[in-house]
KOLDRENKOL-235032 format. One record per residue (C-alpha): residue number from 1; x, y, z. Coordinates in steps of 0.1 Angstrom, whole numbers, plus 5000, padded with zeros to 4 digits. Last residue first. Example, Ala and Ser with C-alpha at 12.3 -4.5 7.8 and 13.67 -1.06 7.14 Angstrom:
// residues 2
n, X, Y, Z
2, 5137, 4989, 5071 .
1, 5123, 4955, 5078 .
END
This chain:
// residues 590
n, X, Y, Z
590, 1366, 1080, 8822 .
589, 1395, 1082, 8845 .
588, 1420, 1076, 8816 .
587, 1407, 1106, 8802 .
586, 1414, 1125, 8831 .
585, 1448, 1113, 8830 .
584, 1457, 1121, 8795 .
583, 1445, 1156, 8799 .
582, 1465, 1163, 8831 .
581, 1497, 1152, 8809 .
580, 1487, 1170, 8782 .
579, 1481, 1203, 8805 .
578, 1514, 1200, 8820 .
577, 1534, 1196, 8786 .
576, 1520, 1229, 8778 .
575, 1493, 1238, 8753 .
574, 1506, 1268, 8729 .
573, 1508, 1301, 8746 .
572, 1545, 1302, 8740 .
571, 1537, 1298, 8705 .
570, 1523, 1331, 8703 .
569, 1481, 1328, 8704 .
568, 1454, 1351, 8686 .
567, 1464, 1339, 8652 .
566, 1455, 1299, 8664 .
565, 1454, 1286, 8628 .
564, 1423, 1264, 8628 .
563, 1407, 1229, 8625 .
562, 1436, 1201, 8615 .
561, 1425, 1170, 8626 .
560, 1445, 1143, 8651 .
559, 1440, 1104, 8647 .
558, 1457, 1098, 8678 .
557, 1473, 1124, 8700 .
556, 1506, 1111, 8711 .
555, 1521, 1112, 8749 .
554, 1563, 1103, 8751 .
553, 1577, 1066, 8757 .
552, 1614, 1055, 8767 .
551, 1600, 1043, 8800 .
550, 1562, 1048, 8808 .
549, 1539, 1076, 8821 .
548, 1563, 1107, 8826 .
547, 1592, 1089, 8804 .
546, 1585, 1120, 8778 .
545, 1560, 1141, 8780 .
544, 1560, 1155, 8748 .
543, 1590, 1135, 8727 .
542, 1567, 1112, 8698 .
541, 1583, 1084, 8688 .
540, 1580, 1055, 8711 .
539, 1543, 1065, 8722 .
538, 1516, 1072, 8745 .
537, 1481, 1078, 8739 .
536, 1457, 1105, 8739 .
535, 1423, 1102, 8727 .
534, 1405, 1108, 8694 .
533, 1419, 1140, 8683 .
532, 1415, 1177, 8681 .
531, 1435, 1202, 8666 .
530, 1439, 1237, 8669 .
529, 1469, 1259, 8652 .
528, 1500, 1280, 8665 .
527, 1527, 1297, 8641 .
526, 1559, 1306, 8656 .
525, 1583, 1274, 8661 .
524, 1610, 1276, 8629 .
523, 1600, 1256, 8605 .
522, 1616, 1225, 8590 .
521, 1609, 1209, 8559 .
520, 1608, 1170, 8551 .
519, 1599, 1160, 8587 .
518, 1624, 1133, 8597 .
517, 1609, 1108, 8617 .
516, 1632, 1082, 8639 .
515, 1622, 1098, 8670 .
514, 1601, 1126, 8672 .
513, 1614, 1164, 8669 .
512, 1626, 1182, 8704 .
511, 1625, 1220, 8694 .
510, 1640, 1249, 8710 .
509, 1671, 1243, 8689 .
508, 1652, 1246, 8661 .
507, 1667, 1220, 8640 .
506, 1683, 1224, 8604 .
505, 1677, 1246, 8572 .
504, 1650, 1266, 8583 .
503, 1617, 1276, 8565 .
502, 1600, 1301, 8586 .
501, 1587, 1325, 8551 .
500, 1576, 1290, 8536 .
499, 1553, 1288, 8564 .
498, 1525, 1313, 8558 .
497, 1521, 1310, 8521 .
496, 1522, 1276, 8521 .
495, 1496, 1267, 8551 .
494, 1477, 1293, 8528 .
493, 1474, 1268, 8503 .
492, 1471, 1243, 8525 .
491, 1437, 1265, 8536 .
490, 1426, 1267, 8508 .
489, 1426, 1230, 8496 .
488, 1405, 1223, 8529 .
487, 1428, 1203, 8558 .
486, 1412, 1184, 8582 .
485, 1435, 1156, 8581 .
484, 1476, 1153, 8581 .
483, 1484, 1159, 8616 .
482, 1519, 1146, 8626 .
481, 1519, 1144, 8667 .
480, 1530, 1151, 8699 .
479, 1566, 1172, 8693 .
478, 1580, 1189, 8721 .
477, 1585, 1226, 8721 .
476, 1607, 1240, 8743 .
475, 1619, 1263, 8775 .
474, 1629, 1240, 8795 .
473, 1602, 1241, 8822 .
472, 1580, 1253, 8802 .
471, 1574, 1226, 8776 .
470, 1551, 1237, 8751 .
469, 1533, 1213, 8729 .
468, 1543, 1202, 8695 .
467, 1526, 1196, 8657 .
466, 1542, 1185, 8630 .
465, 1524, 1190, 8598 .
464, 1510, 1168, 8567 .
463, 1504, 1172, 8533 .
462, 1526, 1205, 8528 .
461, 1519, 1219, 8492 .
460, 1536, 1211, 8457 .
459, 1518, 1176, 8456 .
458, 1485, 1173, 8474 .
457, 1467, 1155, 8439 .
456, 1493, 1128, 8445 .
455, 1520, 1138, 8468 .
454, 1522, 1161, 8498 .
453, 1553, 1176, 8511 .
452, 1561, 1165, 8549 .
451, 1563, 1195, 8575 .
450, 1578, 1207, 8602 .
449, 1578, 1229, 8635 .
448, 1537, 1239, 8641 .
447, 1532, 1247, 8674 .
446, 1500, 1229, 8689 .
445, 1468, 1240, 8708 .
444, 1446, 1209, 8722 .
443, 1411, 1206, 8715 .
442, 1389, 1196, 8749 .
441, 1375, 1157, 8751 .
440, 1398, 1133, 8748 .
439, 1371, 1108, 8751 .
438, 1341, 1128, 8749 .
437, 1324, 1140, 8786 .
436, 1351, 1172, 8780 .
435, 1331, 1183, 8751 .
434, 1304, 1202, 8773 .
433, 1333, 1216, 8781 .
432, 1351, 1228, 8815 .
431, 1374, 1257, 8826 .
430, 1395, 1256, 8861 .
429, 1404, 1291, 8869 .
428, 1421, 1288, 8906 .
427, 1437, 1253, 8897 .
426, 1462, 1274, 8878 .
425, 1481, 1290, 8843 .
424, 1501, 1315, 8852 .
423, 1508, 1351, 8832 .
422, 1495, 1375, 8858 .
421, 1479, 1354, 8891 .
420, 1446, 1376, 8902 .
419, 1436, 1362, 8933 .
418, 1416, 1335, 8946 .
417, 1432, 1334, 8982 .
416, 1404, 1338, 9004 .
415, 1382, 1310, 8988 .
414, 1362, 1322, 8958 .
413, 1379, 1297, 8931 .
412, 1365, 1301, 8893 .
411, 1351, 1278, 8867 .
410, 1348, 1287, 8839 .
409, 1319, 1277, 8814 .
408, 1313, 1259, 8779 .
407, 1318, 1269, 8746 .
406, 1290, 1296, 8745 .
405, 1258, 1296, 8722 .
404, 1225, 1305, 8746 .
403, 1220, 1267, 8747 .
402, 1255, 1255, 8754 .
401, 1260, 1281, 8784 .
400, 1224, 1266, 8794 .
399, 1239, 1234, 8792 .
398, 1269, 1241, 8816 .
397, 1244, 1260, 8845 .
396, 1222, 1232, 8842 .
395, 1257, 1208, 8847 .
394, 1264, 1227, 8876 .
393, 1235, 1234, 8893 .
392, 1240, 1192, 8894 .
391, 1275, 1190, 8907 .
390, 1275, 1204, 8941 .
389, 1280, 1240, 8958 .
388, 1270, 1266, 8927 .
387, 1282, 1305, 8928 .
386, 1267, 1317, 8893 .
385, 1277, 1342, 8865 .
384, 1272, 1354, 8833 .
383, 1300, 1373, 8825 .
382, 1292, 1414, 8833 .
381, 1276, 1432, 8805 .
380, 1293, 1462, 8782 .
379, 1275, 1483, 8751 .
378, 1248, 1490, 8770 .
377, 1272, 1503, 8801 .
376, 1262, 1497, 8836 .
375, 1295, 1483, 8842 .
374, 1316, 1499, 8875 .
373, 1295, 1482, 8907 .
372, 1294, 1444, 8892 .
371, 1330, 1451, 8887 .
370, 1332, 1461, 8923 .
369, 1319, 1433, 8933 .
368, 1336, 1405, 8911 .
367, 1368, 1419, 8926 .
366, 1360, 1414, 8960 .
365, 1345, 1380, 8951 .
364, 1380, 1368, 8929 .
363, 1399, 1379, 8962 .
362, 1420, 1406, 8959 .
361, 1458, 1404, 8948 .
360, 1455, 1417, 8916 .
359, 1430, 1446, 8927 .
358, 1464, 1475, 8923 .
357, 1450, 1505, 8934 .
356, 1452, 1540, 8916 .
355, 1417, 1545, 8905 .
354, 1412, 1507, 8893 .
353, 1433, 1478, 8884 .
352, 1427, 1443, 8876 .
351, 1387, 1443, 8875 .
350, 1378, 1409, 8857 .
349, 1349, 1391, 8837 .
348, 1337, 1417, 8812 .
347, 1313, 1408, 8783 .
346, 1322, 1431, 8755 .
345, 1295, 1429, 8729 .
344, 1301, 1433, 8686 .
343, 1289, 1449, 8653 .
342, 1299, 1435, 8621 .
341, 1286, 1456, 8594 .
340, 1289, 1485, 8615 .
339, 1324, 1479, 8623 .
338, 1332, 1468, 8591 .
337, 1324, 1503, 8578 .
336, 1341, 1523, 8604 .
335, 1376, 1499, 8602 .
334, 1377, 1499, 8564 .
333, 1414, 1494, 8568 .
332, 1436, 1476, 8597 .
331, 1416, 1447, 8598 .
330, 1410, 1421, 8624 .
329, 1372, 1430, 8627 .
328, 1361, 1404, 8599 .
327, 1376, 1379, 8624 .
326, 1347, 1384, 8645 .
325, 1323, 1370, 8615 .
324, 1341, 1334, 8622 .
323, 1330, 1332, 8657 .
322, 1296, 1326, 8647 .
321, 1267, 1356, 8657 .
320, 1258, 1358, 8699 .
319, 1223, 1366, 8705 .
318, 1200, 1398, 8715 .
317, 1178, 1398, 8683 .
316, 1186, 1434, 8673 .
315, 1225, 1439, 8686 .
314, 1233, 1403, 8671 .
313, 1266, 1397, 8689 .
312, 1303, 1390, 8674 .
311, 1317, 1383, 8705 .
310, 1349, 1400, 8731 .
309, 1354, 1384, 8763 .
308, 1360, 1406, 8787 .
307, 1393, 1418, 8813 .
306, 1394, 1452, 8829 .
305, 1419, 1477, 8835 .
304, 1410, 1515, 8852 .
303, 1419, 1543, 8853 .
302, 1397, 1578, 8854 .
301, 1363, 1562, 8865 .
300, 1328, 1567, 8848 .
299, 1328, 1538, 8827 .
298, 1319, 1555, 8793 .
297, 1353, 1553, 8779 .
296, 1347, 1517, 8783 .
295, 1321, 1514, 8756 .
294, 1338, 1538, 8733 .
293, 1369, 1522, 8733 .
292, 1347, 1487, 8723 .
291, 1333, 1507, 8694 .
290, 1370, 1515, 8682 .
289, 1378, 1481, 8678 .
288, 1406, 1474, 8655 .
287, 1424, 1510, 8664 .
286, 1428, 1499, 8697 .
285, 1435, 1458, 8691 .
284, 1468, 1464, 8704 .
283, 1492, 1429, 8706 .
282, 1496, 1410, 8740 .
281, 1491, 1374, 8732 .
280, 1462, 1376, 8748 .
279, 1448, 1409, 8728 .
278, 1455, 1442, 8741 .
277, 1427, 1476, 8742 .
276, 1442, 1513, 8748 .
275, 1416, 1536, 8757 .
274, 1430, 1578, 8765 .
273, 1398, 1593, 8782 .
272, 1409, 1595, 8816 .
271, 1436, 1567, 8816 .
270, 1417, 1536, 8807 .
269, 1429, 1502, 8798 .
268, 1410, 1471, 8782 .
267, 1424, 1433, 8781 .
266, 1406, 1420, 8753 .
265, 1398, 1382, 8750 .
264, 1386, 1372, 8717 .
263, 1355, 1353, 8712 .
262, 1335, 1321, 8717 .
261, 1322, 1333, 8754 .
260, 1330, 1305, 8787 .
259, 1303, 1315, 8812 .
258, 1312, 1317, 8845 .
257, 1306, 1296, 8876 .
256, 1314, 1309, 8910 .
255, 1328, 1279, 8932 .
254, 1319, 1257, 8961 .
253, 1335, 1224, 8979 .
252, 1370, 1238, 8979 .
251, 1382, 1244, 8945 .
250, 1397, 1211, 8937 .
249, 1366, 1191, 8953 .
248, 1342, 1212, 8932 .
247, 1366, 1209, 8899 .
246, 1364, 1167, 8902 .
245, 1326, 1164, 8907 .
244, 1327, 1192, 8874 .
243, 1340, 1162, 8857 .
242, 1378, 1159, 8837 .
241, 1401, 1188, 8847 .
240, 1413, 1216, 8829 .
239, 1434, 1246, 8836 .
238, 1428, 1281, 8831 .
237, 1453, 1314, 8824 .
236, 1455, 1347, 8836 .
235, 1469, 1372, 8809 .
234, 1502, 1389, 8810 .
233, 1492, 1428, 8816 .
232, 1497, 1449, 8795 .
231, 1516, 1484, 8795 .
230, 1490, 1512, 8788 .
229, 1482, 1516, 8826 .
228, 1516, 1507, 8844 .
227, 1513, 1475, 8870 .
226, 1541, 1474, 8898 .
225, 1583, 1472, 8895 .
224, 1590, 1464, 8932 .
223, 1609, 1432, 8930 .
222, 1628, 1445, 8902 .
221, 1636, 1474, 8919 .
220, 1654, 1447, 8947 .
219, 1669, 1429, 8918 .
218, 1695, 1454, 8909 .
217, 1693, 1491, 8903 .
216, 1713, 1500, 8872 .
215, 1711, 1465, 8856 .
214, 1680, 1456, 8869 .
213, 1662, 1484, 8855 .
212, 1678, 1479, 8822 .
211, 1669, 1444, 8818 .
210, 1634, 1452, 8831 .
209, 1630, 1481, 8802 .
208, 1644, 1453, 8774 .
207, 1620, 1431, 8785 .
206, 1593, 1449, 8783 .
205, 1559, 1431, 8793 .
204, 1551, 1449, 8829 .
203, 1530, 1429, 8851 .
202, 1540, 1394, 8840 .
201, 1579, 1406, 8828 .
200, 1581, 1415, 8871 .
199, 1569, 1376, 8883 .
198, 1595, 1367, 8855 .
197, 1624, 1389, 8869 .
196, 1612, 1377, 8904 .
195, 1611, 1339, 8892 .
194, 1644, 1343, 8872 .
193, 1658, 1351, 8905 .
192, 1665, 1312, 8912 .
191, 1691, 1316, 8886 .
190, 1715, 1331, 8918 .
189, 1745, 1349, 8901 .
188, 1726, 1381, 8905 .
187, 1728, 1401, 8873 .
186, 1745, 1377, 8850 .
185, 1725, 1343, 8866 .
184, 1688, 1360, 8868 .
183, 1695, 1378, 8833 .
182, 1704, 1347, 8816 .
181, 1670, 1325, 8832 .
180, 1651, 1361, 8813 .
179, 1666, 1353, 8784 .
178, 1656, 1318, 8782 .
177, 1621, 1328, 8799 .
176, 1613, 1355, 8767 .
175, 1627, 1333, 8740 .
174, 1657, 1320, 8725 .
173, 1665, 1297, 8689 .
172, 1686, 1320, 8674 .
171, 1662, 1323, 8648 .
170, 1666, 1364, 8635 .
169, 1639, 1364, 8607 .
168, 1624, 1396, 8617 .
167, 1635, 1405, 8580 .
166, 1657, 1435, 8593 .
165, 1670, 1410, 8625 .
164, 1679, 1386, 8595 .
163, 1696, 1413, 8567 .
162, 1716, 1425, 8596 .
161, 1728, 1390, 8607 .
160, 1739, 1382, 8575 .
159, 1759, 1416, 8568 .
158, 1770, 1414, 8604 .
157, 1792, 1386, 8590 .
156, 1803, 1398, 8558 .
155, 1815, 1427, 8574 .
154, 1791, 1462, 8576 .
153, 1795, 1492, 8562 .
152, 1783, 1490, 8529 .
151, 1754, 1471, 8544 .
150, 1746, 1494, 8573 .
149, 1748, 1524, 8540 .
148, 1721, 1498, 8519 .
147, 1700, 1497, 8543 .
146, 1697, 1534, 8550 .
145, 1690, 1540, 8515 .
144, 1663, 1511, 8510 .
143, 1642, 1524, 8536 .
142, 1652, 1556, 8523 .
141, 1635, 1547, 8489 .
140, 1603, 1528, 8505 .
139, 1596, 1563, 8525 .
138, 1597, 1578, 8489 .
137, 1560, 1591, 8493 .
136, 1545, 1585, 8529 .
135, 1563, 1569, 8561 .
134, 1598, 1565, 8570 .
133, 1594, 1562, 8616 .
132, 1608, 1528, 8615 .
131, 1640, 1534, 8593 .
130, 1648, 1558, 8620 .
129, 1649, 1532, 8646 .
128, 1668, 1505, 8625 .
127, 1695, 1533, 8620 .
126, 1695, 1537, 8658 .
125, 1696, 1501, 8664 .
124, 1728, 1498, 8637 .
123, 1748, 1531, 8652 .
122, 1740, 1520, 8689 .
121, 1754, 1485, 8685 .
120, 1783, 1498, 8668 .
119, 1798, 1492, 8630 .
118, 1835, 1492, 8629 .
117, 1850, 1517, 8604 .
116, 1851, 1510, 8568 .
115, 1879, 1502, 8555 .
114, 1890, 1521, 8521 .
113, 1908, 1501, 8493 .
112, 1896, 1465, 8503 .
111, 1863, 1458, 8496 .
110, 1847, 1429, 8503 .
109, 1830, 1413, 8471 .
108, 1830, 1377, 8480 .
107, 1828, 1382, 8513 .
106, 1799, 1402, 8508 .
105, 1777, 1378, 8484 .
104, 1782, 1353, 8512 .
103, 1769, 1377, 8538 .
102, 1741, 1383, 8513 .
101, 1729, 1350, 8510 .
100, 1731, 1341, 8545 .
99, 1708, 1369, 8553 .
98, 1686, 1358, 8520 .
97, 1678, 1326, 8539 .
96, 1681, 1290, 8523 .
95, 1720, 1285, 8521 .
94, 1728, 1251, 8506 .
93, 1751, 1229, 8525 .
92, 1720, 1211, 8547 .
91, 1707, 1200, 8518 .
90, 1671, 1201, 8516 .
89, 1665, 1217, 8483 .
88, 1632, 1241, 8468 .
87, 1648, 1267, 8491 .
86, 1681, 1267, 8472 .
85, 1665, 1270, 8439 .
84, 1643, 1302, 8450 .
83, 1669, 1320, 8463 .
82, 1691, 1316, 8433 .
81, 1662, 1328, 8411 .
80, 1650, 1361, 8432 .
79, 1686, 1365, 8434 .
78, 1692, 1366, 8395 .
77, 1655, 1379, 8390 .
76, 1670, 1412, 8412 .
75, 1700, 1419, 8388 .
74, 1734, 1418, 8411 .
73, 1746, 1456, 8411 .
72, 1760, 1448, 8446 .
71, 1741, 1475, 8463 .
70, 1715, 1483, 8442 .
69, 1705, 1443, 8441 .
68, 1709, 1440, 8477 .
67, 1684, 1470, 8485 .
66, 1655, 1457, 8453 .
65, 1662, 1422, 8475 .
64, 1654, 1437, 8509 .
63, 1624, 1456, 8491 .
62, 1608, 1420, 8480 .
61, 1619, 1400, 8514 .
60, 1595, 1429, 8533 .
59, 1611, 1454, 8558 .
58, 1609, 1448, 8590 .
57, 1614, 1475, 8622 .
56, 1577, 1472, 8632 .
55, 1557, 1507, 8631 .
54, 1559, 1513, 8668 .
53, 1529, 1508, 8687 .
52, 1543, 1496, 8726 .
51, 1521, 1466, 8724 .
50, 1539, 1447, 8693 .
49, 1571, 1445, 8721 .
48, 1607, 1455, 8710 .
47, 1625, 1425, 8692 .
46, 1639, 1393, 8708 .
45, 1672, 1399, 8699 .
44, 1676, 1438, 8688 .
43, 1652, 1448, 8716 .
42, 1672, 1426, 8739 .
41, 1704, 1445, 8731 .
40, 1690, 1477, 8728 .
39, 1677, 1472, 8766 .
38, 1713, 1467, 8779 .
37, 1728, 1496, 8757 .
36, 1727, 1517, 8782 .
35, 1744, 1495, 8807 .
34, 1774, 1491, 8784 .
33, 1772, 1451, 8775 .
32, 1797, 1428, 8788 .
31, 1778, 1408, 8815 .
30, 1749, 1403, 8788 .
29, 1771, 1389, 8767 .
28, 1786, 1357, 8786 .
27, 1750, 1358, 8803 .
26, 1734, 1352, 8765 .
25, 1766, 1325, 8756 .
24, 1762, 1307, 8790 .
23, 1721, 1307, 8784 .
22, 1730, 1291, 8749 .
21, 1756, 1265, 8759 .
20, 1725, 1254, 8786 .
19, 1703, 1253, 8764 .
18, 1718, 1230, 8737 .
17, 1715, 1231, 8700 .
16, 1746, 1250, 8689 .
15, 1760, 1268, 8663 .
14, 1737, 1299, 8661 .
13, 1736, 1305, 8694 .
12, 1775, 1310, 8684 .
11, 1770, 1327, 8655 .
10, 1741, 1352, 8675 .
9, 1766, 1356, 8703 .
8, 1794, 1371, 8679 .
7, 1768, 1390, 8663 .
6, 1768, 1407, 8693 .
5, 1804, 1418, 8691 .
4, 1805, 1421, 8659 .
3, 1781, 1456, 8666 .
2, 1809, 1469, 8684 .
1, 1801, 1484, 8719 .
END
């Protein structure tokens, strides 16, 4: 399969704004793709998953340009220059992305003499794969090498595209759920199956592996595709409601109540005495936490998967430290040091697999049990827990959480069907704030998709973002609100450093902006921050939830506030257009 073949689709993704044109473009490729080069495909588009432990396939915008420069003998201040000056304008004629750059730099200088023969799909993933494993002294100079041979290679067009996916700068404007609503219609020609392919990506997070599966042995090994210690699990997710009066009825009369921890979640797996530990948004934390390891190594099982909350914890005075001495753990250097410097608990809350049974589908009690059974580990406690029947063990329960430093508590179903549900967000976990009894009560987790420049003493850094909720059902981000407080001068500057890298020159086309506001830069949708606000209220401009509430009016949060970047969340994991509109209506009950 030629490689202009696939840049084919990414032009034409490229051109439009509308889902549906896109989904027709992915199945249009899809159906006409070798089936062993199904997986290479998706890997390619969407990359291959953080989990898996590959070095990633980038290579940084400095050592792309040292590449470009050797290979068209164009000095590297002349493109650092010309790159620069285009960025700092917004017209939509200018190119802004050094892809672009370069596959206008090849047309120009195309040579003629000798054609090159037709890169392939296998040649430029297999180059991209070696590339990966360069390590050591002169790795940087064949980096560079096998660049520059795609590049002499390659037509103007796949020059662009090559320089993107190499740059992890691909914006096509698809995600997991758009692809997987392609593979439903090219495999089965019933879109309804995107439920089994997504029920399938929940337990097993490769796309590119289900794509293949379903390819050679259709949707009926799709349906059967079961957990794999080593491959995460998509996370279980909690919803929200307004009084614990409320979360009692919704859960039938009683529930078990859990303490909600201020730390990261860490999904744990153990196969004899191989560890591997994933973060929500399903990226290894094993070599971060190398005390944790050691704390579940010393479960005496062969497999097993767990779920905890992981805290910065005092080890002498037996109390939980800030959240913000965690983050002194997200390093990949120093890791012995730190970890004595900052020493941490592991309070588990969830058995998902053990010996060689599956406990997804077992009752939150059954599971609790046997948990109960497996951690009797110093390093390793069980969630505090209590089963409560009406609303004031309840609130006790809720202040001590506040009292011994937690955010709040969980609730949790423990009728007969309180299972394990990979990758949904339900009325089975219900969680609840002290906060909640304020007006809007709970933060709210938005993508960030544009920005206005600042002026005055803010000029020469963003002033203000756009913030915007997930949409599931379509696949998008909906825009809710401009945020333009909270900010530190350190942390705009860093605003800086981590956006101007996901500049774009027009609309996401996952992205729904508001009405009759421009933001003065566009980004493409990856970084997540919280913000809190005074209430929710609904608006002309804003898109989220759109004619839910009132004609030709969306939900706004008012008076938002900046008050952290969301690293441990991909923008899929931002809050969903559900959640705002359950939000909004428990505040209007207060």
């Amino acid at each position: 399969m030629k490689y202009l073949d696939l840049v084919s689709t990414y032009e034409k993704l490229d051109n439009t704004t509308k889902r549906l044109e896109m989904i027709d473009h992915l199945v249009e490729l899809i159906k006409k793709t070798p089936t062993d080069l199904i997986d290479k495909i998706f890997y390619l588009t969407l990359g291959e998953p953080s989990w898996i432990g590959k070095p990633e396939i980038g290579m940084a915008e400095k050592l792309a340009i040292k590449t470009i420069s050797a290979s068209f003998g164009i000095p590297v201040k002349k493109i650092e220059s010309h790159l620069k000056k285009v960025r700092g304008l917004s017209s939509e004629n200018r190119t802004t992305d050094l892809g672009s750059f370069v596959g206008t730099l090849k047309g120009k200088k195309q040579m003629t003499l000798i054609k090159p023969k037709p890169l392939t799909v296998s040649q430029v993933y297999s180059t991209f794969e070696k590339m990966r494993t360069f390590s050591g002294s002169g790795s940087q100079e064949r980096k560079m090498k096998s660049l520059a041979s795609l590049l002499g290679n390659a037509s103007p067009k796949e020059a662009k595209w090559i320089i993107r996916t190499i740059e992890g700068k691909l914006r096509v404007g698809i995600a997991e759920m758009t692809m997987i609503e392609a593979l439903a219609i090219a495999f089965t020609d019933d879109k309804t199956n995107k439920e089994i392919i997504e029920n399938a990506y929940n337990l097993r997070c490769d796309l590119g592996y289900i794509a293949k599966e379903l390819a050679v042995n259709g949707i009926k090994a799709i349906k059967n595709i079961k957990i794999q210690i080593g491959n995460p699990i998509r996370m279980m997710l909690a919803q929200r409601l307004a009084t614990p009066e409320e979360i009692l009825e919704k859960l039938g009369g009683k529930c078990a109540l859990e303490y909600k921890y201020d730390g990261i979640r860490i999904q744990a797996h153990k196969n004899e005495d191989k560890i591997v530990l994933f973060s929500r948004n399903l990226e290894s934390l094993t070599e971060q936490f190398p005390d944790v390891r050691e704390y579940i190594k010393g479960i005496n099982v062969n497999q097993l998967i767990l779920e905890g909350e992981c805290v910065a914890y005092d080890i002498t005075k037996n109390k939980f430290k800030p959240f913000q001495e965690l983050m002194h753990r997200r390093r990949k250097y120093d890791i012995d040091k730190v970890k004595e410097q900052f020493r941490v608990k592991l309070f588990v809350f969830d058995l998902l697999f053990l010996g060689r049974k599956s406990y997804l589908n077992e009752s939150y009690v059954k599971r609790r049990k046997e948990l109960e059974n497996l951690i009797k580990n110093n390093g390793l406690s069980t969630a505090k827990n209590l089963i409560v029947e009406s609303p004031k063990p309840f609130y006790d329960f809720l202040d001590n959480s506040i009292k011994d430093g937690c955010e709040g508590v969980i609730a949790k179903s423990i009728q007969i069907d309180s299972i394990y549900k990979a990758g949904a967000r339900g009325f089975l976990w219900i969680k609840y704030k002290h906060s909640y009894q304020e007006n809007l009560g709970d933060s709210i987790d938005l993508v960030v998709v544009g920005a206005n420049m600042g002026r005055g003493k803010w000029a020469g850094v963003y002033g203000a973002v756009f913030g915007a909720i997930y949409d599931k059902d379509t696949d998008s981000f909906k825009t809710t609100c401009k945020i333009a407080s909270g900010f530190t001068e350190d942390v705009l500057k860093t605003l800086m450093d981590l956006f101007d890298p996901l500049r774009i020159k027009k609309q996401d086309p996952r992205v729904e902006l508001p009405k009759e506001i421009k933001p003065d830069v566009l980004f493409s949708p990856n970084i997540v921050i919280e913000v809190r606000g005074d209430e929710i209220t609904l608006s002309p401009t804003y898109s989220a939830a759109f004619g839910e509430f009132k004609e030709n009016a969306g939900l706004s949060i008012r008076f938002p506030r900046f008050i952290q970047i969301r690293k441990d969340k991909n923008p899929e994991d931002a809050t969903t257009t559900d959640e705002l509109i359950q939000m909004f209506q428990n505040q209007n009950k207060k």
